[in-house]
N, CA, C and O atoms as a GROMACS GRO file, in nm:
protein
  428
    1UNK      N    1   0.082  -0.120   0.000
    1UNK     CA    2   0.000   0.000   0.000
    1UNK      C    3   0.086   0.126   0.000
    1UNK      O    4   0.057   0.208  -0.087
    2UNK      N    5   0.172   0.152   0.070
    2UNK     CA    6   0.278   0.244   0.057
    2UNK      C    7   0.382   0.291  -0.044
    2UNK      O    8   0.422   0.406  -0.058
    3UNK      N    9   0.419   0.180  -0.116
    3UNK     CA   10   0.499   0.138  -0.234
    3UNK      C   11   0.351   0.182  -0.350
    3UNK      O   12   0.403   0.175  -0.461
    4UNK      N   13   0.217   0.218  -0.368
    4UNK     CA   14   0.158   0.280  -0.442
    4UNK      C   15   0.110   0.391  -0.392
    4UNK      O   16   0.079   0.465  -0.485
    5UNK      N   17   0.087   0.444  -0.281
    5UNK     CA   18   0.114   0.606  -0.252
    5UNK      C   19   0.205   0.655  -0.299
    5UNK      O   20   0.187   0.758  -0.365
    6UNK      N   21   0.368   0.589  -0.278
    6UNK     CA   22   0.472   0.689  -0.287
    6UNK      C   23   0.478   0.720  -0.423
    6UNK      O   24   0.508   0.835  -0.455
    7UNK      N   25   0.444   0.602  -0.543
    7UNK     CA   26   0.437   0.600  -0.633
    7UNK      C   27   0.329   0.680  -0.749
    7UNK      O   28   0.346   0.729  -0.860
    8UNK      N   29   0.245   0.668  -0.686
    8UNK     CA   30   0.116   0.762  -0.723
    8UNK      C   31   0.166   0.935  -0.689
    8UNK      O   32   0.144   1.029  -0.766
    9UNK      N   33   0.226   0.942  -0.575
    9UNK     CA   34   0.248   1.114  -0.520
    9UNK      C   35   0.384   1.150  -0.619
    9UNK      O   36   0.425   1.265  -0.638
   10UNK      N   37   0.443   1.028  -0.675
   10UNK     CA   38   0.602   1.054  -0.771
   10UNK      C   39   0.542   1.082  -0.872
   10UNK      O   40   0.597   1.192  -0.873
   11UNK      N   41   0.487   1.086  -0.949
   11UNK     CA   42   0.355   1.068  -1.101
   11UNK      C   43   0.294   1.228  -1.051
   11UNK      O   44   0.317   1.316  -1.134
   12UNK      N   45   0.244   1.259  -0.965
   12UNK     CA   46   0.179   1.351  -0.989
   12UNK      C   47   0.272   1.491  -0.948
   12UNK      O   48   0.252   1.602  -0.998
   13UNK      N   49   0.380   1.457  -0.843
   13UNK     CA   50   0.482   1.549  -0.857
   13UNK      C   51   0.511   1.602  -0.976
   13UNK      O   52   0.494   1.719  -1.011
   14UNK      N   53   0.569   1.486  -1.056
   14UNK     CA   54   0.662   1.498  -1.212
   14UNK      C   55   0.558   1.600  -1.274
   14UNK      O   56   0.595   1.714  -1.303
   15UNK      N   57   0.373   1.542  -1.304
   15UNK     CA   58   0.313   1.594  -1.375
   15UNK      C   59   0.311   1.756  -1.410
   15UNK      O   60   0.312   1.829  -1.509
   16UNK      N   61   0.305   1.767  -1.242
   16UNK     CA   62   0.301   1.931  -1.161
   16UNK      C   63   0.385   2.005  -1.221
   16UNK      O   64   0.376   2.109  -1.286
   17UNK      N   65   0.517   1.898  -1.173
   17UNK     CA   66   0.681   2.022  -1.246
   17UNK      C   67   0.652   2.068  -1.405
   17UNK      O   68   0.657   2.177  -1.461
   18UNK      N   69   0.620   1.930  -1.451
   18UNK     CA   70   0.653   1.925  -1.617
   18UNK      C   71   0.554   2.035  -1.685
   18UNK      O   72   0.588   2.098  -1.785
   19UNK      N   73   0.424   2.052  -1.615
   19UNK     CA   74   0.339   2.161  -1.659
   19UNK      C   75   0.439   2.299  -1.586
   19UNK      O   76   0.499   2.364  -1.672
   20UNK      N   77   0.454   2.331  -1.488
   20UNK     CA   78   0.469   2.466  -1.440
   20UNK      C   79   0.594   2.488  -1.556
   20UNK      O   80   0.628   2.602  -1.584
   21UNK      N   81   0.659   2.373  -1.619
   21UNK     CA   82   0.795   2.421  -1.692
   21UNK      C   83   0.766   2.502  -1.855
   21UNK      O   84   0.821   2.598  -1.909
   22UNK      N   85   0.636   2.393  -1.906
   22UNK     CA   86   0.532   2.385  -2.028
   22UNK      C   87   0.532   2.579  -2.017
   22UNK      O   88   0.570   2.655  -2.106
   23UNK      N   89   0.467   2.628  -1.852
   23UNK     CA   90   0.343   2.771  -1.890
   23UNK      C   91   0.484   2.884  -1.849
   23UNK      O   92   0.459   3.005  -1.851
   24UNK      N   93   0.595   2.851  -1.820
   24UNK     CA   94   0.693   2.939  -1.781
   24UNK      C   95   0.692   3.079  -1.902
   24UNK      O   96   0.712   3.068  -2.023
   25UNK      N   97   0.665   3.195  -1.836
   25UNK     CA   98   0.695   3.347  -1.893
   25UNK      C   99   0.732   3.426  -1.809
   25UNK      O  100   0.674   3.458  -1.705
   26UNK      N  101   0.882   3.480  -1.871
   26UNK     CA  102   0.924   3.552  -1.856
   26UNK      C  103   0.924   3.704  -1.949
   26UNK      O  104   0.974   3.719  -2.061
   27UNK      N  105   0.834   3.831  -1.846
   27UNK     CA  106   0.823   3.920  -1.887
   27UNK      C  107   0.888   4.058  -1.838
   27UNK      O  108   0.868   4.175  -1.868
   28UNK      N  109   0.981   3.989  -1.742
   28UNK     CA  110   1.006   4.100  -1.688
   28UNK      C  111   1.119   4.199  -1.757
   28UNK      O  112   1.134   4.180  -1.878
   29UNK      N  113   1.211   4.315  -1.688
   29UNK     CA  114   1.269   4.397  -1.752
   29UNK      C  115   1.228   4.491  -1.878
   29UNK      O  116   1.295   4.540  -1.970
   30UNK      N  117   1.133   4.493  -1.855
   30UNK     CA  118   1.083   4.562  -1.991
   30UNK      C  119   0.991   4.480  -2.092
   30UNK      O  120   0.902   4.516  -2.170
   31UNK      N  121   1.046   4.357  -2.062
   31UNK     CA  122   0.989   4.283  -2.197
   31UNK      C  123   0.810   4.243  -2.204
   31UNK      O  124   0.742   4.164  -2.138
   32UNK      N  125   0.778   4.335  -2.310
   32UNK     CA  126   0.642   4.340  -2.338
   32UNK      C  127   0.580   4.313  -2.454
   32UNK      O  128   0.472   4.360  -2.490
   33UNK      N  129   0.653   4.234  -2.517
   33UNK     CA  130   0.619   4.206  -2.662
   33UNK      C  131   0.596   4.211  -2.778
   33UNK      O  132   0.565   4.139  -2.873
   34UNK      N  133   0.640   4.423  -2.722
   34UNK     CA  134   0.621   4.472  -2.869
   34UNK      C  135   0.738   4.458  -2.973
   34UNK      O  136   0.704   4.503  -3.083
   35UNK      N  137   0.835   4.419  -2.970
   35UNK     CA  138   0.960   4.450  -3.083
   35UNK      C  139   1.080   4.278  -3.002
   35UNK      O  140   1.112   4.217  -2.900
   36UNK      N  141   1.091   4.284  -3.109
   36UNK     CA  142   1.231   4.128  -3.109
   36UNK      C  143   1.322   4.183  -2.983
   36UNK      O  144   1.366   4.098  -2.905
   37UNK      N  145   1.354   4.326  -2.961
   37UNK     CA  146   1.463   4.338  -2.841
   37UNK      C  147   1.351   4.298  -2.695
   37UNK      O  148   1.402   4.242  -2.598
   38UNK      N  149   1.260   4.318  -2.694
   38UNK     CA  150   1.158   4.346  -2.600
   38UNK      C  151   1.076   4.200  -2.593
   38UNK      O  152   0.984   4.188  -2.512
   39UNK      N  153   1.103   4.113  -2.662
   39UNK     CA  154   1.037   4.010  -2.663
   39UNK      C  155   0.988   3.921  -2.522
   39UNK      O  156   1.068   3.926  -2.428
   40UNK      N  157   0.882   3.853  -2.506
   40UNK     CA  158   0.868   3.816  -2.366
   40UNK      C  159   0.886   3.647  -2.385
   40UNK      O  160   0.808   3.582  -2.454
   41UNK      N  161   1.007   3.583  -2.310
   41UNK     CA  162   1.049   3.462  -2.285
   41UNK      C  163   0.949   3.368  -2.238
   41UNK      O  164   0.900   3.372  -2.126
   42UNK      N  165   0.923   3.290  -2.319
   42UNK     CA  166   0.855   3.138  -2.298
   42UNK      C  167   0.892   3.023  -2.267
   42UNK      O  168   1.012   3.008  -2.291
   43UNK      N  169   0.842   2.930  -2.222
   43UNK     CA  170   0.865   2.790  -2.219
   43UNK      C  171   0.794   2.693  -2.345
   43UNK      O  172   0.850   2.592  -2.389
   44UNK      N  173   0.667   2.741  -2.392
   44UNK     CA  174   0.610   2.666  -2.476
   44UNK      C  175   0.500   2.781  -2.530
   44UNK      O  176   0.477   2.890  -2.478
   45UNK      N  177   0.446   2.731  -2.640
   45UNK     CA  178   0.318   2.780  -2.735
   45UNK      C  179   0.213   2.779  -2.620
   45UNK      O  180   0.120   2.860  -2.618
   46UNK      N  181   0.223   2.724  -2.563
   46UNK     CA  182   0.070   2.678  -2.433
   46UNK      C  183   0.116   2.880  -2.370
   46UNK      O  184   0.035   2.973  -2.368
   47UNK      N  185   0.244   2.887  -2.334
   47UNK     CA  186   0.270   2.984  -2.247
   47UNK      C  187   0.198   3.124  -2.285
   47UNK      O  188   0.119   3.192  -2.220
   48UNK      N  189   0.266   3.144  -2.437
   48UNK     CA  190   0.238   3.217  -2.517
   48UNK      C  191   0.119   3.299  -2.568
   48UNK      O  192   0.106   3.419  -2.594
   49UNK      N  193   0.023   3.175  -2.574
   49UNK     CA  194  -0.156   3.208  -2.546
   49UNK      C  195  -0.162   3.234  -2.388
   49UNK      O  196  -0.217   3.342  -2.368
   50UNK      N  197  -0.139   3.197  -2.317
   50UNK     CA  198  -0.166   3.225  -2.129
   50UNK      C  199  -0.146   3.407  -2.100
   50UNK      O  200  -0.202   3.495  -2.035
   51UNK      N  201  -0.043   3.397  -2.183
   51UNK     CA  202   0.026   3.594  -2.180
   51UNK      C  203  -0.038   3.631  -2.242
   51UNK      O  204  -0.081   3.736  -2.194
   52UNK      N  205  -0.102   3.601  -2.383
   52UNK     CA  206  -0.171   3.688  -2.470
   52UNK      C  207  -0.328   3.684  -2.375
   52UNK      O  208  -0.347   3.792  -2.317
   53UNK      N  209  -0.403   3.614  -2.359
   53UNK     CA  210  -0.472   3.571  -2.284
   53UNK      C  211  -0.504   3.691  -2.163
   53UNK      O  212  -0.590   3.780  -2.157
   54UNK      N  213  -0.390   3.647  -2.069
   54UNK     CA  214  -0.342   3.735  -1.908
   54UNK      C  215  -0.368   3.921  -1.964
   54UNK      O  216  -0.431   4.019  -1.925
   55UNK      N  217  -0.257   3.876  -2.099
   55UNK     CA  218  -0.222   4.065  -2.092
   55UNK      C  219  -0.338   4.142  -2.156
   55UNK      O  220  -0.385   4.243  -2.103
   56UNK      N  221  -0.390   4.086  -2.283
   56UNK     CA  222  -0.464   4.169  -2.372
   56UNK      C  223  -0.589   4.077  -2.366
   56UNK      O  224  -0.594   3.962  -2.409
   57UNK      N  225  -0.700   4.153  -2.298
   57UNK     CA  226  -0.811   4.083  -2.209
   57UNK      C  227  -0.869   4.071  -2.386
   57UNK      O  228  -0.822   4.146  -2.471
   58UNK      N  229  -0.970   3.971  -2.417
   58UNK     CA  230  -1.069   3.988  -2.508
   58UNK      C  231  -1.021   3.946  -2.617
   58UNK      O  232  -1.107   3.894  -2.689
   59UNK      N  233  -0.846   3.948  -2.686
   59UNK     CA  234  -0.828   3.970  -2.800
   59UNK      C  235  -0.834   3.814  -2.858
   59UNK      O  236  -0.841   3.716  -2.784
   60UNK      N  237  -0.831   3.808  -3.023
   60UNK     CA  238  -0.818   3.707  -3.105
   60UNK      C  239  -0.712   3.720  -3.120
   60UNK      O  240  -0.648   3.825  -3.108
   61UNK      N  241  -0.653   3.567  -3.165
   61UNK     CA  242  -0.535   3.582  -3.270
   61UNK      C  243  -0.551   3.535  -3.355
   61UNK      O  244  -0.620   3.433  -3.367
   62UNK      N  245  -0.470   3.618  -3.479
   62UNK     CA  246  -0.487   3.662  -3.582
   62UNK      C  247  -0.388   3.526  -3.703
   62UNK      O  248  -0.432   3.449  -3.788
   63UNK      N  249  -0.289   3.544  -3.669
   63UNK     CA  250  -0.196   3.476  -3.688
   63UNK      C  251  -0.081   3.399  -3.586
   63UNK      O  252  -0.104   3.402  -3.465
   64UNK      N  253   0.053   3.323  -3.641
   64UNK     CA  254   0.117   3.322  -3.570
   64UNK      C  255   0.232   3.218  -3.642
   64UNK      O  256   0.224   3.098  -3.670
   65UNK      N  257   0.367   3.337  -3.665
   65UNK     CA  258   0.475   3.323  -3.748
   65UNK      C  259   0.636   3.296  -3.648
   65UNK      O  260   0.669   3.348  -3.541
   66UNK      N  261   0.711   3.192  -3.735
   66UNK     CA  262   0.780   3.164  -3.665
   66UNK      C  263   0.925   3.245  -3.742
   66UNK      O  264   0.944   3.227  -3.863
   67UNK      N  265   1.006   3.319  -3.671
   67UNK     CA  266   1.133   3.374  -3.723
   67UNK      C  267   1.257   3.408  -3.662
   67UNK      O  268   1.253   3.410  -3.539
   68UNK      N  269   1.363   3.435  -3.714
   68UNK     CA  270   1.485   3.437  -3.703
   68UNK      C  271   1.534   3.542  -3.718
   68UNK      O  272   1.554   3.596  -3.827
   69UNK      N  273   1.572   3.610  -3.555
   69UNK     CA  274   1.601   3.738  -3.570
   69UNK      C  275   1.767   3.723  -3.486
   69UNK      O  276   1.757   3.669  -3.376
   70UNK      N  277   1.912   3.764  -3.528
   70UNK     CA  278   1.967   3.750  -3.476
   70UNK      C  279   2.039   3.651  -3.397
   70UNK      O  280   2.094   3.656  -3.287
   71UNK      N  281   2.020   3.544  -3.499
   71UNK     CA  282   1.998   3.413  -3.460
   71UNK      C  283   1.944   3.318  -3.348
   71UNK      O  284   1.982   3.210  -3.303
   72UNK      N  285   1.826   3.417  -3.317
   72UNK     CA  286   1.732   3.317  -3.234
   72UNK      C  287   1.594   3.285  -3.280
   72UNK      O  288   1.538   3.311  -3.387
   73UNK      N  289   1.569   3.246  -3.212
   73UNK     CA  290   1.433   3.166  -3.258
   73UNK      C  291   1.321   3.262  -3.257
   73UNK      O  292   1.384   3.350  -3.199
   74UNK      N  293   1.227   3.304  -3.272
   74UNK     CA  294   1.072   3.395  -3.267
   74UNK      C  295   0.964   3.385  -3.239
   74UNK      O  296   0.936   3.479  -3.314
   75UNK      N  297   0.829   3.348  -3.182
   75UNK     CA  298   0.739   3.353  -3.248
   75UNK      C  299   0.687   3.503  -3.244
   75UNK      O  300   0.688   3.572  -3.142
   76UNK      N  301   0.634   3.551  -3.390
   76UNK     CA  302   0.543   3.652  -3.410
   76UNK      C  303   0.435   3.638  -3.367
   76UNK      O  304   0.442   3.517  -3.346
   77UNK      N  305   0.262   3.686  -3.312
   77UNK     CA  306   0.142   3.635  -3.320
   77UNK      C  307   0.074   3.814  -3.309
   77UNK      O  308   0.081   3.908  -3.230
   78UNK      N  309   0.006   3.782  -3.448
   78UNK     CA  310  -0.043   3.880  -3.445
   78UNK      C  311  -0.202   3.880  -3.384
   78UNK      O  312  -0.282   3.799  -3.433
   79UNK      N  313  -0.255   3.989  -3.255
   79UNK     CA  314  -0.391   3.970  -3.237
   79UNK      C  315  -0.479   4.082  -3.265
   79UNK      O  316  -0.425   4.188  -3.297
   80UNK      N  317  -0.612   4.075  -3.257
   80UNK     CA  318  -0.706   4.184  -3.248
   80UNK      C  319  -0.765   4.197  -3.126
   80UNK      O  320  -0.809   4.106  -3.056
   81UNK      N  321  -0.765   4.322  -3.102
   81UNK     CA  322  -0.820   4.391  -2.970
   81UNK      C  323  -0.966   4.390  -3.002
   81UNK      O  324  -1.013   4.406  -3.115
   82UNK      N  325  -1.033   4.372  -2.891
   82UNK     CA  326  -1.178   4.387  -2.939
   82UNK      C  327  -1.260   4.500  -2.976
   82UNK      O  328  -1.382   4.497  -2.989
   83UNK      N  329  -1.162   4.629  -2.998
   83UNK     CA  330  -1.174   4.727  -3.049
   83UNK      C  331  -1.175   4.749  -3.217
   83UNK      O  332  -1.238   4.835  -3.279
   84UNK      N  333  -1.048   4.599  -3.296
   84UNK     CA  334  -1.042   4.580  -3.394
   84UNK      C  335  -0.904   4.623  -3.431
   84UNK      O  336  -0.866   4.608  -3.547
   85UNK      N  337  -0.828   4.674  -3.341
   85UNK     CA  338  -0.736   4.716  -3.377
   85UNK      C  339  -0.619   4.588  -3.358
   85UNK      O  340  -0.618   4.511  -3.262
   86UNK      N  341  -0.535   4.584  -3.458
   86UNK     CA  342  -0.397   4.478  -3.502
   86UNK      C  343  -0.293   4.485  -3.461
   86UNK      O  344  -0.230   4.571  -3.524
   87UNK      N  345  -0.227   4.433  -3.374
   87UNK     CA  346  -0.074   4.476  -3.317
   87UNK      C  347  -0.011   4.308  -3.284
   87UNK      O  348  -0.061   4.231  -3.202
   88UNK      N  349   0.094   4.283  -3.361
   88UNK     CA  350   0.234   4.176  -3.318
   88UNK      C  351   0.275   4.166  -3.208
   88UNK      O  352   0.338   4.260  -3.160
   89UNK      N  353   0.251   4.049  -3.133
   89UNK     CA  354   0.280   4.049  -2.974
   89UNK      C  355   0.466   3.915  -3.017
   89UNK      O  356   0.462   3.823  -3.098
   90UNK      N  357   0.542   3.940  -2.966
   90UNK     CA  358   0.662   3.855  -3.019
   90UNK      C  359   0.730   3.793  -2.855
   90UNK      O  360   0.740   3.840  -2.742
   91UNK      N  361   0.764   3.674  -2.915
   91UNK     CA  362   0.792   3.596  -2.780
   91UNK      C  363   0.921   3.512  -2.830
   91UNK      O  364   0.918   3.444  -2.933
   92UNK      N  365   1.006   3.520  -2.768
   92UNK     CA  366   1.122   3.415  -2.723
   92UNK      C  367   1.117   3.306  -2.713
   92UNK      O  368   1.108   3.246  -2.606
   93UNK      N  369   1.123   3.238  -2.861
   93UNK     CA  370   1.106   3.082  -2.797
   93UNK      C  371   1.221   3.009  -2.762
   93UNK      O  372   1.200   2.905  -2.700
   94UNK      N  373   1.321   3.034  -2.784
   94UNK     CA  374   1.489   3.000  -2.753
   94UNK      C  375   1.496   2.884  -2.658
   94UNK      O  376   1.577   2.792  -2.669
   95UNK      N  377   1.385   2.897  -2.542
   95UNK     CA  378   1.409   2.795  -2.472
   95UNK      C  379   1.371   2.699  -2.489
   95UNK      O  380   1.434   2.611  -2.428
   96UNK      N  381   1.248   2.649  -2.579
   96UNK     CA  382   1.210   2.528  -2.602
   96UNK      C  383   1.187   2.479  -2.768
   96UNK      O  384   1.148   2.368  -2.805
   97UNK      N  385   1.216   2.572  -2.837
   97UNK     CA  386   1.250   2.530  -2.985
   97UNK      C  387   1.369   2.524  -3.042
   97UNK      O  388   1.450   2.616  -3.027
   98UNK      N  389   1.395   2.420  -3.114
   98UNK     CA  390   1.546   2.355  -3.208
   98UNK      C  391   1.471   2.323  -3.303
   98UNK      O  392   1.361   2.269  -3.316
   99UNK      N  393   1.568   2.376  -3.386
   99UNK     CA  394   1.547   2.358  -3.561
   99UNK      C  395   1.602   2.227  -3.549
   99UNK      O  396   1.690   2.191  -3.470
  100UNK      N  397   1.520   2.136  -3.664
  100UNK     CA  398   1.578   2.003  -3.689
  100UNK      C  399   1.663   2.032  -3.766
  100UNK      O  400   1.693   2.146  -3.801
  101UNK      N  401   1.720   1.913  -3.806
  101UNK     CA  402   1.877   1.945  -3.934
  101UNK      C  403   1.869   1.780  -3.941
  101UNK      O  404   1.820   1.696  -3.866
  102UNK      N  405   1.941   1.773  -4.069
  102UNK     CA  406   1.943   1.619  -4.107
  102UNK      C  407   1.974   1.530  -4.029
  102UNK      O  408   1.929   1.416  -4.013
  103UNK      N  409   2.067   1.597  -3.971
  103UNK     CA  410   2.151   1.474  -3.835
  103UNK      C  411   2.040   1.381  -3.761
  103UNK      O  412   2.038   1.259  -3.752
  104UNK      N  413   1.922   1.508  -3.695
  104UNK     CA  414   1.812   1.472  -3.627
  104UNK      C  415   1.757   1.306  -3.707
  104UNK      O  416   1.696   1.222  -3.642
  105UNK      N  417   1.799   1.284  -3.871
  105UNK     CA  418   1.698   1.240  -3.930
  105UNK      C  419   1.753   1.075  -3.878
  105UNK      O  420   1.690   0.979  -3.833
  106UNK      N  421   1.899   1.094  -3.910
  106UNK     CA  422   1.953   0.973  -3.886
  106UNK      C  423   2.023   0.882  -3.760
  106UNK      O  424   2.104   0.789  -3.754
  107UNK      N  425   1.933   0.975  -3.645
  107UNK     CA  426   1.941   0.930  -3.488
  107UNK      C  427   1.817   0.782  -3.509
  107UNK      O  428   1.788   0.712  -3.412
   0.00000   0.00000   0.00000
């Protein structure tokens, strides 16, 4: 009985971490999403909607482009305010996206 508590509470630990790692944003120092220097640091796409979500109450998104600025990684996502108005929110994905390359193909 103990040997499936401890085991059951190890499973849902992991689950816990592995999400809080998934919604990780970092916005601080300035970074607000308007411009590639200013970009706000993610852990995942899940994160990304949570901030757009958190920051800009109401809005759609519009799009959402992946690019290479300075040799890091990007995402663009453009949303609408429920006013109608269009503005590029840009996020840091550095921490959890790698470009594949052939090598990947032949692991």
């Amino acid at each position: 009985m103990k040997k499936g508590i401890t085991f059951l509470m190890t499973v849902v630990l992991a689950l816990m971490m592995t999400g809080c790692a998934a919604s990780f944003i970092d916005s601080s120092g300035g970074r607000d999403g308007s411009t590639f220097d200013r970009a706000v640091i993610v852990g995942s796409v899940r994160a990304e909607y949570l901030y757009i979500d958190r920051t800009f109450n109401g809005a759609s998104i519009m799009t959402q482009v992946m690019k290479e600025h300075n040799g890091r990684p990007y995402d663009i996502v453009t949303i609408r305010s429920e006013e109608g108005i269009e503005q590029d929110v840009y996020f840091d994905i550095s921490k959890f996206y790698r470009k594949k390359t052939y090598a990947d193909d032949l692991e």
